[in-house]
Backbone as CSV, one residue per row, in Angstrom:
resi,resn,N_x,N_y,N_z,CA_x,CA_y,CA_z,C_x,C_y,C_z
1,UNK,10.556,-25.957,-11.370,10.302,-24.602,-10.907,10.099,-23.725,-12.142
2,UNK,9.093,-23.651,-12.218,8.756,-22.680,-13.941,8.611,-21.198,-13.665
3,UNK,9.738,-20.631,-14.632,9.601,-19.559,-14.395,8.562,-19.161,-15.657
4,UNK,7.878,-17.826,-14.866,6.349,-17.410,-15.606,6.659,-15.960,-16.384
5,UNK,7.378,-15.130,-15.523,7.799,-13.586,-16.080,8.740,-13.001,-15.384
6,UNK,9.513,-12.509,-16.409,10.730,-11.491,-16.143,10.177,-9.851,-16.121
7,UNK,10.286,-9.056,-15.385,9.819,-7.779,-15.505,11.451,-7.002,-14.764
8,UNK,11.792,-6.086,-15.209,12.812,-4.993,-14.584,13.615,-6.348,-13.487
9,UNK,13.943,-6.665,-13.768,14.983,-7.922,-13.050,14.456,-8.459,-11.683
10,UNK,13.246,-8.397,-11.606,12.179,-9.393,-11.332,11.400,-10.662,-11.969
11,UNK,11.696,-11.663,-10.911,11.475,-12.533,-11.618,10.138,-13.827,-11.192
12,UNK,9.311,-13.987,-11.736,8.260,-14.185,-11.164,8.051,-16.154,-11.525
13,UNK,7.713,-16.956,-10.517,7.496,-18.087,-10.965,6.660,-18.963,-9.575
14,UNK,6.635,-20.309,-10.177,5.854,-21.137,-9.302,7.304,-22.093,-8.943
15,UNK,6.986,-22.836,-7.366,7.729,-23.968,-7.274,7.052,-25.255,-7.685
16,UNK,7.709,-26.079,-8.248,7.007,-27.410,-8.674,6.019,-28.311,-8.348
17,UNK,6.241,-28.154,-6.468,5.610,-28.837,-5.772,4.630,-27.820,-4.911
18,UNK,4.235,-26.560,-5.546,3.496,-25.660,-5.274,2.373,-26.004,-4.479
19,UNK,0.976,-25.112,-3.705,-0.449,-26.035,-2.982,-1.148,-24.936,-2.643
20,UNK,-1.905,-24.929,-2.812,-3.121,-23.997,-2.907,-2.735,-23.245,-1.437
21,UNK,-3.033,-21.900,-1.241,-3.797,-20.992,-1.953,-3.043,-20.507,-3.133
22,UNK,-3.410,-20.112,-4.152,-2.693,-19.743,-5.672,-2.111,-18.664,-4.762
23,UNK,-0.561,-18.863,-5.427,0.136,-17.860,-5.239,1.270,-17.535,-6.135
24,UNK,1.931,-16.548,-5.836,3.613,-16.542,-6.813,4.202,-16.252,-5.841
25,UNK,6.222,-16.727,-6.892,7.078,-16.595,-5.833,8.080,-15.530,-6.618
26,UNK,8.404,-14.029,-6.144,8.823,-13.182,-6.460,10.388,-12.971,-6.495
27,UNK,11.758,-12.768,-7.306,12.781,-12.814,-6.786,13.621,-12.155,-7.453
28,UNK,14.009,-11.014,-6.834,14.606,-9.790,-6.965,16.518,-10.482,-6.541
29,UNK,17.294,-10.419,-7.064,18.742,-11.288,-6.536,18.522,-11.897,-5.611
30,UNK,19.193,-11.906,-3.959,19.292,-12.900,-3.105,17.978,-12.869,-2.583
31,UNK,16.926,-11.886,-2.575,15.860,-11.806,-1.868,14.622,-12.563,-2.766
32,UNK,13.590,-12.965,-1.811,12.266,-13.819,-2.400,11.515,-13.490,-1.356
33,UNK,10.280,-13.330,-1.963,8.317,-13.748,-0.859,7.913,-14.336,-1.757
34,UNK,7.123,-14.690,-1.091,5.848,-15.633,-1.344,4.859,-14.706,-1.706
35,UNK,3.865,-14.547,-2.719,2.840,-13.656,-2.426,1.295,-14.321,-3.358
36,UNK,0.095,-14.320,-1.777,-0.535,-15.045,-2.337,-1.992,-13.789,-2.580
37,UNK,-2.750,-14.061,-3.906,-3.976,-13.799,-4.246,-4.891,-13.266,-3.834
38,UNK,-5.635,-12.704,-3.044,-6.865,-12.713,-2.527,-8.266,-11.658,-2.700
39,UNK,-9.115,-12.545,-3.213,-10.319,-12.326,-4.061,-11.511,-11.873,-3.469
40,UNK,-12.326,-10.816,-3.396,-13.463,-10.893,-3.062,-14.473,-10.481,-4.583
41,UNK,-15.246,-11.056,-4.059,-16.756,-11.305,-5.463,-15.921,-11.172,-6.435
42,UNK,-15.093,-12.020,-6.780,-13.895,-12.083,-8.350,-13.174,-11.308,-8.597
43,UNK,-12.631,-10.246,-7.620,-11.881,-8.892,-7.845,-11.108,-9.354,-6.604
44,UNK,-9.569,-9.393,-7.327,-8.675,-9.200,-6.648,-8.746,-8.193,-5.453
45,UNK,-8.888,-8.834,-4.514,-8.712,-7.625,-3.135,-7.679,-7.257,-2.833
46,UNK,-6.475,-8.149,-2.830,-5.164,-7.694,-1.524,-4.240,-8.923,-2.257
47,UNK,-2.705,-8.292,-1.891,-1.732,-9.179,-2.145,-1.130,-9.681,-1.263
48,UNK,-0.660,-11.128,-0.255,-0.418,-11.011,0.692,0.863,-11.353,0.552
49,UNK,2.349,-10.831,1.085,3.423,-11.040,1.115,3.705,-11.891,2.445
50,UNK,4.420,-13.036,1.963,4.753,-13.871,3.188,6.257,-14.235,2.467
51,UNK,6.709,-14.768,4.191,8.152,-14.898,4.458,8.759,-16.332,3.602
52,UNK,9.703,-16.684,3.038,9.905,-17.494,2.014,10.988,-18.340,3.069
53,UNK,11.128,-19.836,3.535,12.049,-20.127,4.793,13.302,-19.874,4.009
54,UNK,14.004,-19.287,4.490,15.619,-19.048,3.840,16.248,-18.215,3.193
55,UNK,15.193,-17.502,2.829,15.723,-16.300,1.802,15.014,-14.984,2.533
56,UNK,15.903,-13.924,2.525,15.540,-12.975,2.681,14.163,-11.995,1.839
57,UNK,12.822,-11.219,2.649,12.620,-10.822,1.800,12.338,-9.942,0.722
58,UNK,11.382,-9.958,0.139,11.416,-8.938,-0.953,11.767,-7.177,-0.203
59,UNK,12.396,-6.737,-0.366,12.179,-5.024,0.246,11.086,-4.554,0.329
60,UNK,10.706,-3.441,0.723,9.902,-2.732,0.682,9.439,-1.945,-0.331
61,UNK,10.743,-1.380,-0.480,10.906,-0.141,-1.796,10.737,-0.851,-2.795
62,UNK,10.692,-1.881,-3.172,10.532,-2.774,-4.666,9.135,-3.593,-4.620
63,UNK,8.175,-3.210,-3.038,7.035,-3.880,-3.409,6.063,-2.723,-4.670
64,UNK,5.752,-1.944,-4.673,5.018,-1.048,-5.369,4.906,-1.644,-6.817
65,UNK,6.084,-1.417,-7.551,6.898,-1.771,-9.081,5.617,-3.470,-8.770
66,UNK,5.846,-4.383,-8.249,5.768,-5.723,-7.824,4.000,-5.977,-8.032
67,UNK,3.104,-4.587,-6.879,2.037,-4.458,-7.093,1.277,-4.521,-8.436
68,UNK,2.119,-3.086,-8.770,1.688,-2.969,-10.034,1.562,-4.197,-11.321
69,UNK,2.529,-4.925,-10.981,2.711,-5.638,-12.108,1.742,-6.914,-11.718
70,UNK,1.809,-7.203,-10.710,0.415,-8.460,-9.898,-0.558,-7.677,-10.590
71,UNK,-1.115,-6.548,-10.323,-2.758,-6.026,-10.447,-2.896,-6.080,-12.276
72,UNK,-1.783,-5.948,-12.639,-2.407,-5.858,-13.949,-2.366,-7.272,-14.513
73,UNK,-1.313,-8.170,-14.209,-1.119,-9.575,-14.983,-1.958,-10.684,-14.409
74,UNK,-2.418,-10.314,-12.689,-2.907,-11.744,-11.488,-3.817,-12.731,-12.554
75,UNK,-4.722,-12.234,-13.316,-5.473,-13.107,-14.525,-4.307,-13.941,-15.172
76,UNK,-3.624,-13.605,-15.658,-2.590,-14.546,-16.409,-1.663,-15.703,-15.955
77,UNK,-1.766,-15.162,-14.156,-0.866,-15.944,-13.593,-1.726,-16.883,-13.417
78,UNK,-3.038,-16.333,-12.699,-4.193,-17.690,-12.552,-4.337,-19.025,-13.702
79,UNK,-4.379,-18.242,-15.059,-4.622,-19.122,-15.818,-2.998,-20.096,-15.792
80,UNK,-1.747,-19.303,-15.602,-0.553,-19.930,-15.781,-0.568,-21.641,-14.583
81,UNK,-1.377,-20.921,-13.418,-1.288,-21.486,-12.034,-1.921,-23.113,-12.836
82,UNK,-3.019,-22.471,-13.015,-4.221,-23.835,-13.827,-3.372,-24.546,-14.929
83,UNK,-3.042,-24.145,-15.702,-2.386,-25.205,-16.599,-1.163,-25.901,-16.380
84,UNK,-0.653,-25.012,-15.458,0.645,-25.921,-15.026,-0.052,-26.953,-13.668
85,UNK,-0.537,-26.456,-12.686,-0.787,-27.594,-11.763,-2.022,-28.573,-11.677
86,UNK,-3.335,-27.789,-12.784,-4.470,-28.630,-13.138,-4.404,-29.567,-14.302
87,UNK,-3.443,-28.540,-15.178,-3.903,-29.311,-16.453,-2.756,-30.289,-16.881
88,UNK,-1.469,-29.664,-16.278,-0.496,-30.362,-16.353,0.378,-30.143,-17.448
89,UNK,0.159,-28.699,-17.995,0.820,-28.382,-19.196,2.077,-27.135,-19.088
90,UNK,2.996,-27.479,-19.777,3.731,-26.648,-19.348,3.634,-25.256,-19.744
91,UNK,4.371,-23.955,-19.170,4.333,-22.776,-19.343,5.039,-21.936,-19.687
92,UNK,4.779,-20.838,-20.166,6.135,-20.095,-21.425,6.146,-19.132,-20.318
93,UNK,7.349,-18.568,-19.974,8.318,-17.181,-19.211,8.192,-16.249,-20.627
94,UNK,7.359,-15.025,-20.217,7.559,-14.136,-20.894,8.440,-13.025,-19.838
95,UNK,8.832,-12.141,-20.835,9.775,-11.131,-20.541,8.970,-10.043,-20.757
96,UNK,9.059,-8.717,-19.842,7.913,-7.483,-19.835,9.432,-7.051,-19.962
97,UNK,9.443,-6.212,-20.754,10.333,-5.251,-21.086,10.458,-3.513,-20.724
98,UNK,8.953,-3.220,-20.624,8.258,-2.156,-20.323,8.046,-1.597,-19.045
99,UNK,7.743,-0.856,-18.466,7.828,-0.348,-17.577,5.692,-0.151,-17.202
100,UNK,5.612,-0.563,-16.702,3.816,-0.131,-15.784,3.475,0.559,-15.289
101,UNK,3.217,1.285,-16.093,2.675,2.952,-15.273,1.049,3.073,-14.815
């Protein structure tokens, strides 16, 4: 389960046995979603939040912060997505320290 990025005690990663459609798995303490990608003509269109079996999920009030940080990084995760499940290479967890305005 590789974790990809830490942002404001969010924590962003893939599960091992992950499967298309590219997505991430978001996790704020006891709570997690699923949230997958979606592209029109190569521009991120929409983020879709889905239910994770077992864990409660993400709030509401903490999707925005969550947005923000998808719209600006989703390129990085893609490439993270590809090398860990295409290429088979492993992946570095960076830490955002900063705040996304």
């Amino acid at each position: 389960m590789p974790k990809i990025y830490e942002y404001l005690g969010f924590v962003f990663l893939f599960y091992a046995n992950d499967h298309l459609p590219v997505h991430v798995h978001v996790m704020h303490g006891e709570f997690e979603s699923k949230i997958e990608f979606e592209y029109e003509n190569g521009l991120l269109a929409d983020l879709k939040y889905l239910r994770v079996k077992g864990k409660a999920e993400i709030k509401l009030r903490d999707r925005g912060e969550i947005n923000l940080f998808l719209n600006k990084y989703h390129r990085e995760i893609i490439k993270k997505w590809n090398d860990f499940f295409v290429f088979n290479k492993s992946v570095k967890c960076e830490v955002i320290t900063r705040k996304i305005k």
